[in-house]
C-alpha positions as a LaTeX table, in Angstrom:
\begin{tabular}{lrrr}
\hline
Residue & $x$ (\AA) & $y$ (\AA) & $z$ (\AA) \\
\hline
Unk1 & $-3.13$ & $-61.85$ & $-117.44$ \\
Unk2 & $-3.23$ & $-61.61$ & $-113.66$ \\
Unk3 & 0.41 & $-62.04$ & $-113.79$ \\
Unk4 & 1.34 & $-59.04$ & $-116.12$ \\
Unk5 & $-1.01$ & $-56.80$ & $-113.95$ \\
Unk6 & 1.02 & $-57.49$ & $-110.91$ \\
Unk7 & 4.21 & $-57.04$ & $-113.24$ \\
Unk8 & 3.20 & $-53.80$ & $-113.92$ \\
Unk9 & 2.63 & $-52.73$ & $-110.71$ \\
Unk10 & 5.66 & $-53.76$ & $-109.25$ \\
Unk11 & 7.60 & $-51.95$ & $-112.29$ \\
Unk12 & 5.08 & $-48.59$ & $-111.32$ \\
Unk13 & 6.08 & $-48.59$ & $-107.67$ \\
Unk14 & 9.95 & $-48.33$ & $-108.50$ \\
Unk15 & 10.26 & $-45.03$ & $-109.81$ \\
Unk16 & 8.50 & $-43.63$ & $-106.65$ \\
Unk17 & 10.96 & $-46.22$ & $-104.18$ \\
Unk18 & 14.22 & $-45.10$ & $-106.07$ \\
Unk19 & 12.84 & $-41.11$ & $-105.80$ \\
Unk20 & 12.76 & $-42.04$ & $-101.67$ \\
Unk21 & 15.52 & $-43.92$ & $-101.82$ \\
Unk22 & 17.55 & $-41.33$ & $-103.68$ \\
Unk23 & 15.64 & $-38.04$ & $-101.52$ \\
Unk24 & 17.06 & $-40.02$ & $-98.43$ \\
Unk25 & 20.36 & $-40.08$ & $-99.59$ \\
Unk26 & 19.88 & $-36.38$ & $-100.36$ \\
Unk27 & 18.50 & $-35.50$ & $-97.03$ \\
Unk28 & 21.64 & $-37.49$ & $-95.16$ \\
Unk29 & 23.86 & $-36.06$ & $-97.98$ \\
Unk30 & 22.59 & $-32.41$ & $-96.94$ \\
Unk31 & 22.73 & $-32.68$ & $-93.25$ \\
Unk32 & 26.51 & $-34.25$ & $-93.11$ \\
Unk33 & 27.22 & $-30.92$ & $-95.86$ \\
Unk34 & 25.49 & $-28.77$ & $-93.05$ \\
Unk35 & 27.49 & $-30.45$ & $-90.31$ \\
Unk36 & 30.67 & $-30.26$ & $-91.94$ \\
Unk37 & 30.01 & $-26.47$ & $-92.81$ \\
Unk38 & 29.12 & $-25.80$ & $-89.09$ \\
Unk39 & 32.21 & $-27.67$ & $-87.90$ \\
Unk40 & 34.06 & $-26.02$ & $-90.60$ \\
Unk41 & 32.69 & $-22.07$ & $-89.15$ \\
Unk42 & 32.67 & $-23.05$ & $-85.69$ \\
Unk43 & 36.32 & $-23.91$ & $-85.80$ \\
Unk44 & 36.21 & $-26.32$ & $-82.60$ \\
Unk45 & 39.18 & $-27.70$ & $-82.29$ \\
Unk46 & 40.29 & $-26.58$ & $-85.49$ \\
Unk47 & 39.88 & $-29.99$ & $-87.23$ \\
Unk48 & 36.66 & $-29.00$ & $-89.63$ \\
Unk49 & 36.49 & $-32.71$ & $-91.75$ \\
Unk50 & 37.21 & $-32.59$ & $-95.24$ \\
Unk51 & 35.58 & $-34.55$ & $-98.01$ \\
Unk52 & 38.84 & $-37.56$ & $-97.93$ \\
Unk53 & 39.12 & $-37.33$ & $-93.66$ \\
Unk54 & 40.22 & $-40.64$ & $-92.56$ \\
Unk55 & 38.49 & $-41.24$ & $-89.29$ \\
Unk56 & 40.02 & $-42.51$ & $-86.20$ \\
Unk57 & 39.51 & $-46.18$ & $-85.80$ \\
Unk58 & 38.20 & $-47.56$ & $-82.30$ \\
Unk59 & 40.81 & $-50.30$ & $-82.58$ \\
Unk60 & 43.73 & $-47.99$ & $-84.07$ \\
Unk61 & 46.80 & $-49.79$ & $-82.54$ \\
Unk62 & 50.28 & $-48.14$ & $-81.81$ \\
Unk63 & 51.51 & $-48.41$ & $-84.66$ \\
Unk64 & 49.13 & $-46.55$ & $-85.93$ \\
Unk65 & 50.38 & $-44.04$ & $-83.17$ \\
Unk66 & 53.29 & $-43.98$ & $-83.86$ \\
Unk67 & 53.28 & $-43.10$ & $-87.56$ \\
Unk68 & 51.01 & $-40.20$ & $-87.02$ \\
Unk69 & 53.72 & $-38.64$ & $-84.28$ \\
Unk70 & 56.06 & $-39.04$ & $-86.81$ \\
Unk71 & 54.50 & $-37.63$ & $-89.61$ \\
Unk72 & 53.84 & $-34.86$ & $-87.11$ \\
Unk73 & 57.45 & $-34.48$ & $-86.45$ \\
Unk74 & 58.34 & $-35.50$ & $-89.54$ \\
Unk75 & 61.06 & $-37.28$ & $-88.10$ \\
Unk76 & 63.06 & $-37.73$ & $-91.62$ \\
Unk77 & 64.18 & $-33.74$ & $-91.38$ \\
Unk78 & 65.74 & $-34.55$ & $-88.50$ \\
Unk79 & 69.32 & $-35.70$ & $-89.49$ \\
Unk80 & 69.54 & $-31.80$ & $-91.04$ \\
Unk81 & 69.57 & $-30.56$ & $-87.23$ \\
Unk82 & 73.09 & $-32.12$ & $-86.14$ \\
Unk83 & 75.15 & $-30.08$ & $-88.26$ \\
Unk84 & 74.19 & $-26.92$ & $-87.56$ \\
Unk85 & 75.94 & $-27.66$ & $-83.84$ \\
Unk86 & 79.02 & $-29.52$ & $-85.53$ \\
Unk87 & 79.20 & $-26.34$ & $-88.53$ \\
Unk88 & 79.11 & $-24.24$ & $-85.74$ \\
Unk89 & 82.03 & $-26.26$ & $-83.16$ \\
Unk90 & 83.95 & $-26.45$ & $-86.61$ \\
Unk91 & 83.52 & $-22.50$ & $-87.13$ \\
Unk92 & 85.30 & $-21.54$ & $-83.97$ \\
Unk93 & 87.99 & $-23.91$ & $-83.94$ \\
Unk94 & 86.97 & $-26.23$ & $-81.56$ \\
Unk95 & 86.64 & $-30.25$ & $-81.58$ \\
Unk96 & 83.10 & $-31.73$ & $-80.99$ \\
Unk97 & 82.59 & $-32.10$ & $-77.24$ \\
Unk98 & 80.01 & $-31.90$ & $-74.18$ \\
Unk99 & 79.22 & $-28.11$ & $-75.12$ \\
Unk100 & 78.45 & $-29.50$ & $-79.03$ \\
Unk101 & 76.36 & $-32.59$ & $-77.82$ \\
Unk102 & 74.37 & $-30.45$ & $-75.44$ \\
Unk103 & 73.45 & $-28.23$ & $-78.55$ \\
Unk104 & 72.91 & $-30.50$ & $-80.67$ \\
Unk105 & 70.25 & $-32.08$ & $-78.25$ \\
Unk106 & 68.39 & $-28.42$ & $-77.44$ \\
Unk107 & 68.03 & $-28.07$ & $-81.37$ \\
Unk108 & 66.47 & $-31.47$ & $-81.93$ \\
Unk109 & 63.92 & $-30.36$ & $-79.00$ \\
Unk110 & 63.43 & $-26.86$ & $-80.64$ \\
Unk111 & 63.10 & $-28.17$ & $-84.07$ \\
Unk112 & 60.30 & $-30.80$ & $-83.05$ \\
Unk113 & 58.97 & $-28.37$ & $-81.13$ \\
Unk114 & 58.09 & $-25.84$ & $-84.23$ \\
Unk115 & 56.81 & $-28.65$ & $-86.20$ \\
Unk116 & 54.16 & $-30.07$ & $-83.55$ \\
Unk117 & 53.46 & $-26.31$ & $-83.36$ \\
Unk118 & 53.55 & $-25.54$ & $-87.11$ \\
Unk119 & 50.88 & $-28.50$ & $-87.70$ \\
Unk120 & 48.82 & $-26.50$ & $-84.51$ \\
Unk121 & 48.79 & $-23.56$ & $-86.25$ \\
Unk122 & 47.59 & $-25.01$ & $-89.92$ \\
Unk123 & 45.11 & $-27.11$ & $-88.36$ \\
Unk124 & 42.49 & $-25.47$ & $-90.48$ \\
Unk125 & 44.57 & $-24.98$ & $-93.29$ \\
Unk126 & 45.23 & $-28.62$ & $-93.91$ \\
Unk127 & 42.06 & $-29.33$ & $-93.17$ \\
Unk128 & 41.66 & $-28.12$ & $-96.99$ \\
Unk129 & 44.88 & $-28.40$ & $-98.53$ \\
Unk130 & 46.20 & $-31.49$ & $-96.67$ \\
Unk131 & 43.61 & $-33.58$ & $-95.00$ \\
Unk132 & 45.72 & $-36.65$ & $-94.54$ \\
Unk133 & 47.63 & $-34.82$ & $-91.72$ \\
Unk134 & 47.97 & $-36.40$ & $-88.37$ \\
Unk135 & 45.59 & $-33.35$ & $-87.30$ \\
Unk136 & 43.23 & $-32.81$ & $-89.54$ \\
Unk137 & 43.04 & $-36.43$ & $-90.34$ \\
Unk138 & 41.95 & $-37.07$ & $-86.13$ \\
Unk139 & 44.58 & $-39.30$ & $-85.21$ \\
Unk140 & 45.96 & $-36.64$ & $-83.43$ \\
Unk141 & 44.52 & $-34.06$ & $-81.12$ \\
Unk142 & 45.23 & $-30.22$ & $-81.71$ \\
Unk143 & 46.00 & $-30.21$ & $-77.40$ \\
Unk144 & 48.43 & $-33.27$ & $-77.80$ \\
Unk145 & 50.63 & $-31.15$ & $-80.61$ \\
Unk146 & 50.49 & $-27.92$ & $-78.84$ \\
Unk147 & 51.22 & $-29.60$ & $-74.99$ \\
Unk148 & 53.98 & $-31.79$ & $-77.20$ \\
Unk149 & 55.29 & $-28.12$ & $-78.88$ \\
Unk150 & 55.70 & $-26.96$ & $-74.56$ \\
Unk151 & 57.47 & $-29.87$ & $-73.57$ \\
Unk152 & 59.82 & $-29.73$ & $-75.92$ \\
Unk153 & 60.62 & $-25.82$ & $-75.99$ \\
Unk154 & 61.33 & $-26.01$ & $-72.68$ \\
Unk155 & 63.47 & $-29.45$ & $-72.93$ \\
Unk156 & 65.41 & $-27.61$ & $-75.33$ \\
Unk157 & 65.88 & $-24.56$ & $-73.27$ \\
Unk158 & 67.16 & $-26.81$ & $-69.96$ \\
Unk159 & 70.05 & $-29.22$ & $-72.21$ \\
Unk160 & 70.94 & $-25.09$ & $-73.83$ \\
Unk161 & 71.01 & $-23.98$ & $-69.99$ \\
Unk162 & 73.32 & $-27.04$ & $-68.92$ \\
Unk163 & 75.88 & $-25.55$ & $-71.96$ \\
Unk164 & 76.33 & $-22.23$ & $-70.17$ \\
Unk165 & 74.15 & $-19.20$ & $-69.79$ \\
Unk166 & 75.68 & $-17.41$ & $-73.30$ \\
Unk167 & 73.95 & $-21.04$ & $-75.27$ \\
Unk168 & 70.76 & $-20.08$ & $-73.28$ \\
Unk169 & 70.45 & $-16.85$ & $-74.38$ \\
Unk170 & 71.64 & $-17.72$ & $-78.17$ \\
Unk171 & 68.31 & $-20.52$ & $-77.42$ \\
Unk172 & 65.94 & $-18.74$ & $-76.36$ \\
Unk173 & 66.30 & $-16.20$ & $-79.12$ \\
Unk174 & 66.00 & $-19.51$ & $-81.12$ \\
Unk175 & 62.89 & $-20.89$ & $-79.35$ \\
Unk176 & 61.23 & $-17.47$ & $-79.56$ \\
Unk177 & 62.05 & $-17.02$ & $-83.46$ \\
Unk178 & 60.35 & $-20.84$ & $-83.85$ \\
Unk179 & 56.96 & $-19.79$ & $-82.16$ \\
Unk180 & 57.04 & $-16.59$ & $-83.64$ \\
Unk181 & 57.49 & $-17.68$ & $-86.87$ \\
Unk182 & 54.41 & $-20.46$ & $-86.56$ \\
Unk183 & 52.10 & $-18.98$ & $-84.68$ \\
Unk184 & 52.48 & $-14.89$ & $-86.93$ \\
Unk185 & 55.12 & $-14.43$ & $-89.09$ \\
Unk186 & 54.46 & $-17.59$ & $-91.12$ \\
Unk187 & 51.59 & $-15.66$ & $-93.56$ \\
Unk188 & 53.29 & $-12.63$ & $-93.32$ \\
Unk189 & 56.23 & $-11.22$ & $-95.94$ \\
Unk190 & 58.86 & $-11.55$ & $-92.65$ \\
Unk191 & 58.15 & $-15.21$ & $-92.48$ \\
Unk192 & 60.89 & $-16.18$ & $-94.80$ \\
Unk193 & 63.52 & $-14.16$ & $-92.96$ \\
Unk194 & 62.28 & $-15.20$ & $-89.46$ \\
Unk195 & 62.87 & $-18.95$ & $-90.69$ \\
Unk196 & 66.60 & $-18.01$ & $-91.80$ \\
Unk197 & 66.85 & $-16.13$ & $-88.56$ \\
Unk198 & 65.87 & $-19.58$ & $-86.87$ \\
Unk199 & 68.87 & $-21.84$ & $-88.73$ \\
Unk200 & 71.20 & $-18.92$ & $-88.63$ \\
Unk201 & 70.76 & $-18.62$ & $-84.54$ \\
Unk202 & 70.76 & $-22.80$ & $-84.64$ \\
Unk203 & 74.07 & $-22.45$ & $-85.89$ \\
Unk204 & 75.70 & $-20.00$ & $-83.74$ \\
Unk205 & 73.87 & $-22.04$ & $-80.70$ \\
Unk206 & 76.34 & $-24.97$ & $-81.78$ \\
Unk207 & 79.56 & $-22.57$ & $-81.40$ \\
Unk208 & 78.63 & $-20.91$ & $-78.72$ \\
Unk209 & 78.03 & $-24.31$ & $-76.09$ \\
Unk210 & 81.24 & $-25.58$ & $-78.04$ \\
Unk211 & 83.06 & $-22.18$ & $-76.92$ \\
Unk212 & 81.04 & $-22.17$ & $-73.50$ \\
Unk213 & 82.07 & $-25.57$ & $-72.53$ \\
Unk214 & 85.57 & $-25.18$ & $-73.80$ \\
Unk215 & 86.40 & $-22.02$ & $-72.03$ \\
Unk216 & 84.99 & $-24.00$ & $-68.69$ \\
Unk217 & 87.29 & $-27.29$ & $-69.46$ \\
Unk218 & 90.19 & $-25.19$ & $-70.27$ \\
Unk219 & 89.62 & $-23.23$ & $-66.46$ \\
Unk220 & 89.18 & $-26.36$ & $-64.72$ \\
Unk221 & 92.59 & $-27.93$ & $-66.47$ \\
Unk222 & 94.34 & $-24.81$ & $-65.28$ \\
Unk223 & 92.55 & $-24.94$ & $-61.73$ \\
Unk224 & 93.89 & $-28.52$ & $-61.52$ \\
Unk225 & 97.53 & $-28.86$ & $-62.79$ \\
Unk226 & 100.32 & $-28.46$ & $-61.33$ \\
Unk227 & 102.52 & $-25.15$ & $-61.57$ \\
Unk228 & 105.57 & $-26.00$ & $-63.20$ \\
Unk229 & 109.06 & $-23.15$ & $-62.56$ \\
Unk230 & 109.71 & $-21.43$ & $-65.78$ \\
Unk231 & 106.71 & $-22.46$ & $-67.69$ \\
Unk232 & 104.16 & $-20.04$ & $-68.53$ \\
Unk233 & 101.25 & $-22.21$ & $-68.89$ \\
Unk234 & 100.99 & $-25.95$ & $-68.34$ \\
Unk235 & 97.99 & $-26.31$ & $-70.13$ \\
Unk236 & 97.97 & $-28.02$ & $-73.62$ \\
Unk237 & 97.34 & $-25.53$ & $-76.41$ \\
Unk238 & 93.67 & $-26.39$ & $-78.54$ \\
Unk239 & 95.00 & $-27.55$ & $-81.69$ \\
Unk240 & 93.50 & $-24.14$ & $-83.25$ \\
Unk241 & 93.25 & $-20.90$ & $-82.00$ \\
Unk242 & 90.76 & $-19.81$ & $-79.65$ \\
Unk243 & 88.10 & $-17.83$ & $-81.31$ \\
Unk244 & 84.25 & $-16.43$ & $-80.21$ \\
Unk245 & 81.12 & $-17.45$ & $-81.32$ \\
Unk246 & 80.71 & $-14.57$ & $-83.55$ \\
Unk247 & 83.63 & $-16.23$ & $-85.54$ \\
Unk248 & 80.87 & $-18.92$ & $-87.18$ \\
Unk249 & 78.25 & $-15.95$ & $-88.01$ \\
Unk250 & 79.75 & $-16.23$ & $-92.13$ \\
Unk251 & 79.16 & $-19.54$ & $-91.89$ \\
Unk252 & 75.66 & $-19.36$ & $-90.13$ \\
Unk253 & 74.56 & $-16.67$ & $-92.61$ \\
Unk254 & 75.24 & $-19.64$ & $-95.47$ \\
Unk255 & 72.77 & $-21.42$ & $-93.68$ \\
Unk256 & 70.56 & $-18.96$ & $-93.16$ \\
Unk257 & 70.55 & $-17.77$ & $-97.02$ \\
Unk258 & 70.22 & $-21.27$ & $-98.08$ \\
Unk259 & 67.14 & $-22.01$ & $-95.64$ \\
Unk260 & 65.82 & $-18.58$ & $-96.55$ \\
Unk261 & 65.64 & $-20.19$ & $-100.46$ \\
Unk262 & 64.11 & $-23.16$ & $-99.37$ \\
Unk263 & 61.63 & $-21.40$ & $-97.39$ \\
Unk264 & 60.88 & $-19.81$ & $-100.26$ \\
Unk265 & 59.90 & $-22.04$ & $-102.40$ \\
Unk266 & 57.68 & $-23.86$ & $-99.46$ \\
Unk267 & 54.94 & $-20.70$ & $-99.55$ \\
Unk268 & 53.99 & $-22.40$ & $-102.87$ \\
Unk269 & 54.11 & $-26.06$ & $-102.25$ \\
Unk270 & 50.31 & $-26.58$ & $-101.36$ \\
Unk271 & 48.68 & $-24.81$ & $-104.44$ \\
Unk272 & 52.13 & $-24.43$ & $-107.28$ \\
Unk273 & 52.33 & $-22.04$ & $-109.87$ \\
Unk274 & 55.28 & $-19.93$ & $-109.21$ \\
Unk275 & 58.52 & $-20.25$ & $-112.19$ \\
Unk276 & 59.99 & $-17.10$ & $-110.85$ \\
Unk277 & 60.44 & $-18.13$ & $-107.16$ \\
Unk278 & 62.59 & $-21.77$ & $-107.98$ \\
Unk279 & 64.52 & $-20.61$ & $-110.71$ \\
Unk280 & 66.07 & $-17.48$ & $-108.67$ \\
Unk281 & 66.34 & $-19.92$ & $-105.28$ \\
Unk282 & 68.68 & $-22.35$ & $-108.12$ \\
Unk283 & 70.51 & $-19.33$ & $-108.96$ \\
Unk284 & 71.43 & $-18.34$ & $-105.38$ \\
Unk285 & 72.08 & $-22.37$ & $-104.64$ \\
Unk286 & 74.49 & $-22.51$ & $-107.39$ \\
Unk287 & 76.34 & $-19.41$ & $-105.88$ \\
Unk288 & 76.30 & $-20.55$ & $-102.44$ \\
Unk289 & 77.72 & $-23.58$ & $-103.65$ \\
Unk290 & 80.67 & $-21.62$ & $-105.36$ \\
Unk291 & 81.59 & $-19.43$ & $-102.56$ \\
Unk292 & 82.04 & $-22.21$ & $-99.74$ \\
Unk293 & 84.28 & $-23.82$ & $-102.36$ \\
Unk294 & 86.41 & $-20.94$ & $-103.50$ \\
Unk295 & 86.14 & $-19.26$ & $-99.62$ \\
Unk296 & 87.88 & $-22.53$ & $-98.66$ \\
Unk297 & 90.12 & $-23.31$ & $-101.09$ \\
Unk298 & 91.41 & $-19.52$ & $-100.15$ \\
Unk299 & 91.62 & $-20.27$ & $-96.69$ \\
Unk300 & 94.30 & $-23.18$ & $-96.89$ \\
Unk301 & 96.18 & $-21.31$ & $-99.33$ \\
Unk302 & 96.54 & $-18.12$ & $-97.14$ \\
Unk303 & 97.24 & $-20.43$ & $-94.26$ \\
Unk304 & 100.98 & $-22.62$ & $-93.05$ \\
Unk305 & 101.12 & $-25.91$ & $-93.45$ \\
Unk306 & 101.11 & $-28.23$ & $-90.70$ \\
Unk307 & 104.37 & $-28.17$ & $-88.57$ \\
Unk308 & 105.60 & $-24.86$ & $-90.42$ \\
Unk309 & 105.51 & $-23.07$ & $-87.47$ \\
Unk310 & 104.69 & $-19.96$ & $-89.06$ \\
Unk311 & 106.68 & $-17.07$ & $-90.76$ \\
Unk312 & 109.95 & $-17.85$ & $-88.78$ \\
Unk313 & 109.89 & $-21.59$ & $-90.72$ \\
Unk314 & 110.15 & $-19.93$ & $-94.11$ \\
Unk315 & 113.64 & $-19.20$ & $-95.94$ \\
Unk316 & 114.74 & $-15.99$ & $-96.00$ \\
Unk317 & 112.76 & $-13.80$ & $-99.11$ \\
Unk318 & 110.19 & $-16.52$ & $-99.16$ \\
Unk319 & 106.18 & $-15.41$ & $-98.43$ \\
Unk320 & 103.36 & $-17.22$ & $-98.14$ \\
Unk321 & 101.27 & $-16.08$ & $-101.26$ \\
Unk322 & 104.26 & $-17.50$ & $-103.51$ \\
Unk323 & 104.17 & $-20.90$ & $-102.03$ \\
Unk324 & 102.31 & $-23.19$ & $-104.65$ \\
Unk325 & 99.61 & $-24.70$ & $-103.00$ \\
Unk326 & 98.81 & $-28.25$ & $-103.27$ \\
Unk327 & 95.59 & $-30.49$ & $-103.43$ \\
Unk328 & 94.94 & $-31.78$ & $-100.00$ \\
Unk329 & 92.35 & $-34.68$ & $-99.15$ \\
Unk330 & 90.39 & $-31.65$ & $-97.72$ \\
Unk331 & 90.04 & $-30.23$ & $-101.00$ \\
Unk332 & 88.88 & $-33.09$ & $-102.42$ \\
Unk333 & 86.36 & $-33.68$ & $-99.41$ \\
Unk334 & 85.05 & $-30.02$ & $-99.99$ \\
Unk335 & 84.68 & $-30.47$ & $-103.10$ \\
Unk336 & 82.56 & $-33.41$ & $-103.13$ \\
Unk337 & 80.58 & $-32.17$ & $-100.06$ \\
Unk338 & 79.93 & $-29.49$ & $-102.14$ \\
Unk339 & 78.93 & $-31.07$ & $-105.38$ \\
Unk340 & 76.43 & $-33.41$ & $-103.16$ \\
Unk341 & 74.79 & $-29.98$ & $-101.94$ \\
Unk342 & 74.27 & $-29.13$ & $-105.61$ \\
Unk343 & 73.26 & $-32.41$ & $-106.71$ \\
Unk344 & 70.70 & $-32.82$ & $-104.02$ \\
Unk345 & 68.89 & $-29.38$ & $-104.17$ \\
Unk346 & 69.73 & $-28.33$ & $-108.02$ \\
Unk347 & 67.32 & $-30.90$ & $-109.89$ \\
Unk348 & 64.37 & $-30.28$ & $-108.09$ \\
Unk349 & 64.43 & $-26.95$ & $-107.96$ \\
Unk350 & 64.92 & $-27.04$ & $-111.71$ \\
Unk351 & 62.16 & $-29.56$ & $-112.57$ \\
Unk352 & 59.49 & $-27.34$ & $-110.26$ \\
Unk353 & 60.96 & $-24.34$ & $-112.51$ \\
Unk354 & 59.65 & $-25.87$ & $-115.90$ \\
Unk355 & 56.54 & $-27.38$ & $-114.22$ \\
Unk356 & 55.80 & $-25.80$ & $-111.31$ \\
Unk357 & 53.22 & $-28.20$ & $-109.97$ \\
Unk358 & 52.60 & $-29.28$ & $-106.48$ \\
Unk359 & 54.02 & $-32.09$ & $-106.35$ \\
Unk360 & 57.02 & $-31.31$ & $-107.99$ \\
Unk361 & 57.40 & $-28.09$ & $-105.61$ \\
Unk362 & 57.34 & $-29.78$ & $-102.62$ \\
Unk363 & 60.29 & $-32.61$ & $-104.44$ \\
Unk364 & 62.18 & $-29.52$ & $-104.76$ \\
Unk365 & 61.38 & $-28.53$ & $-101.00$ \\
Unk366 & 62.29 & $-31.92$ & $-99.86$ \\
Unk367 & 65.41 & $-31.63$ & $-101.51$ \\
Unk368 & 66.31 & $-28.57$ & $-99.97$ \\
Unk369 & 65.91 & $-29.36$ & $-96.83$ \\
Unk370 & 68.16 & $-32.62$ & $-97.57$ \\
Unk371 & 70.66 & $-30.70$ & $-98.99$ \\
Unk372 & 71.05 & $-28.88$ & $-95.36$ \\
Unk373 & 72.76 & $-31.83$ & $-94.37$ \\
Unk374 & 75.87 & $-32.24$ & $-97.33$ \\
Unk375 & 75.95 & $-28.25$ & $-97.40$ \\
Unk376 & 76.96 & $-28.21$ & $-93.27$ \\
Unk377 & 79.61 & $-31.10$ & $-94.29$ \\
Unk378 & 80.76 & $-28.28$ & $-96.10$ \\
Unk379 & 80.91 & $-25.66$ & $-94.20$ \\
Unk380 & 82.49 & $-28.18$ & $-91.45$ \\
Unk381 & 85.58 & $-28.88$ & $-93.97$ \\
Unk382 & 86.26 & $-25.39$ & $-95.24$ \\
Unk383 & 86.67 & $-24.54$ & $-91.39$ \\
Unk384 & 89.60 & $-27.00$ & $-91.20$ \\
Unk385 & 87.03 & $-30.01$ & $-89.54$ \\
Unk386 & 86.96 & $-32.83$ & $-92.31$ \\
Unk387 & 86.28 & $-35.63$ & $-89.64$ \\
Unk388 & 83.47 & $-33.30$ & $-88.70$ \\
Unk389 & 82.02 & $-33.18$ & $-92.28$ \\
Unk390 & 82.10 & $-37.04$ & $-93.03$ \\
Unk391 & 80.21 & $-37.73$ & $-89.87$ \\
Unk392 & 77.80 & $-34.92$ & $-91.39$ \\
Unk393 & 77.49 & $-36.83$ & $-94.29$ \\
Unk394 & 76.94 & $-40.57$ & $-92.44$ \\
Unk395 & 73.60 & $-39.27$ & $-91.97$ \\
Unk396 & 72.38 & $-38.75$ & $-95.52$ \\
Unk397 & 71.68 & $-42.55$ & $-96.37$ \\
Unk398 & 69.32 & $-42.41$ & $-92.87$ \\
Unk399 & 67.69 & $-39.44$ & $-94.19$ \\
Unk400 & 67.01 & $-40.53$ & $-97.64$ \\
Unk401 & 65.95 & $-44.38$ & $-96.34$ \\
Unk402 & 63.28 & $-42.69$ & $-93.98$ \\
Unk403 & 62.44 & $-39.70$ & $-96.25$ \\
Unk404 & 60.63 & $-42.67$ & $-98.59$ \\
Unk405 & 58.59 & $-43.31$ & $-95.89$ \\
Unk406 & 58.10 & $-40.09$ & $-94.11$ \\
Unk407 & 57.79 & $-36.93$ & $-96.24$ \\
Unk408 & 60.24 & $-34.30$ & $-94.66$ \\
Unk409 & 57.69 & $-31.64$ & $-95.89$ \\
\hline
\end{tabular}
């Protein structure tokens, strides 16, 4: 008997234990919801914690360092910067040189810069939509990105200054479209424009240190060489004609359209739901695609063939238009260039047309930001530049290896 009594009372006390137990956990539960709502009002530092916030470890090592900066960065939509410059060198006729590299390193600043300052800008935002970000998530701190988004800008703007003056200017109408567009014009309905702006000006950056640095190469070769009687110049000719930078704005509006799509389709990534938006950016993807093909296929016809020498080669009666024109490897390099650019961006958007999810949205905005990369190739080729376009396209296997482990979105 005196062992069931004490049964009994042990079983009586656990309702009351579990009801402490359990109002504990409800008081701890309610002060962590209070702090997280005050952090979340207050806004300090812009990192309010979310329900799935990793914390920062005490012993986080550099690796763990290291893959936050680059998911900041997100270092795998890099290799679709490096065209723009070689589109643009291709555009105006003129072979990859200091003028190209030198852009080609100011747009790899500017481009890092905008996302260290795009991820500054969110911080908030992902704090609800995309906790895991290097931001949010506390493994890195909203003054790190935004002092990393300075250094850069002005990194960029000193390699643009050492291309000439005109590739400074072309920058820092580049640098100031990139802040604009993160810090305003993001939320706004210029946002996708500004972001076309930002590719289209990247572009014409690329032919304008190629043209810069060319004109100043071609003056010191005449400064240097000797006069020779009877010759007019002693300078080699470029192998094409000299040309401006506006020459590459067709090919930097290509860009721009194509980044304007893609940019497009972005505003929806976090929450989905839009058919509409993907199906018309895979209409104007498929007619991109068409006009760099037929615009270049047009352009060899109309022009002589190698060692013609122009009108005065042809036979008497003969004219250009009448000459049948025949498939060169550069047709067949355009053309393949050109059905990678459809192959990378056309499925996804498709697939986020029928199920416009978010994660099938942002596969279709990864895709079109990989498809930058096969699409310059292109627009390298049609502008007479093949060797151009196949070291444009060396760079999609290193994009799609580190795109698996870095999501270029």
């Amino acid at each position: 008997m005196r062992w069931r009594l004490r049964a009994l009372s042990v079983l009586g006390a656990l309702p009351a234990g579990l009801r402490a137990a359990s109002g504990a956990r409800g008081r701890a539960g309610g002060d962590t919801g209070d702090r997280v709502l005050q952090d979340g009002l207050s806004g300090t530092g812009g990192t309010a914690p979310a329900p799935d916030r990793h914390r920062p470890s005490p012993d986080r090592g550099r690796g763990d360092t290291v893959r936050a900066w680059t998911e900041l960065f997100r270092v795998s939509a890099l290799f679709s910067v490096p065209g723009d410059a070689l589109a643009g060198a291709a555009a105006v006729g003129r072979s990859p040189g200091r003028g190209t590299a030198l852009a080609i390193g100011a747009s790899l600043c500017l481009y890092e810069a905008g996302m260290a300052l795009n991820d500054w800008a969110d911080r908030e935002e992902d704090a609800v939509d995309r906790p895991h970000r290097p931001i949010p998530s506390g493994r890195i701190s909203p003054s790190a990105a935004l002092g990393a988004a300075g250094i850069l800008t002005a990194a960029g703007l000193a390699l643009a200054a050492r291309a000439g003056r005109p590739a400074l200017a072309v920058a820092t109408g580049l640098a100031a479209t990139v802040w604009a567009y993160d810090l305003h014009l993001k939320h706004t309905k210029a946002g996708q424009a500004a972001m076309a702006a930002a590719r289209t000006l990247d572009l014409l950056l690329g032919a304008t240190a190629s043209v810069a640095a060319g004109a100043r190469g071609g003056a010191a070769a005449r400064g240097s060489a000797p006069v020779v009687p009877g010759a007019a110049d002693n300078v080699a000719a470029p192998a094409h004609p000299a040309r401006g930078p506006l020459t590459a704005l067709p090919a930097a509006l290509v860009l721009g359209a194509h980044t304007y799509g893609v940019t497009a389709v972005s505003r929806h990534e976090a929450q989905g739901g839009s058919t509409a938006v993907p199906m018309a950016v895979l209409a104007t993807t498929a007619g991109l695609g068409a006009a760099v093909l037929t615009a270049g296929r047009a352009a060899r016809t109309r022009a002589p063939e190698p060692g013609a020498g122009g009108l005065g080669a042809m036979g008497p009666g003969e004219h250009r238009a009448t000459r049948p024109h025949r498939l060169a490897p550069a047709d067949l390099l355009l053309t393949a260039f050109t059905g990678a650019y459809l192959r990378t961006a056309g499925p996804p958007l498709l697939h986020a047309a029928l199920n416009p999810s978010p994660p099938l949205t942002q596969r279709a905005v990864g895709g079109g930001i990989r498809a930058m990369i096969p699409l310059q190739a292109a627009l390298a080729t049609r502008a007479g530049a093949p060797g151009s376009g196949l070291a444009v396209m060396a760079l999609v296997p290193l994009a799609r290896s580190l795109a698996r482990k870095v999501s270029p979105t």
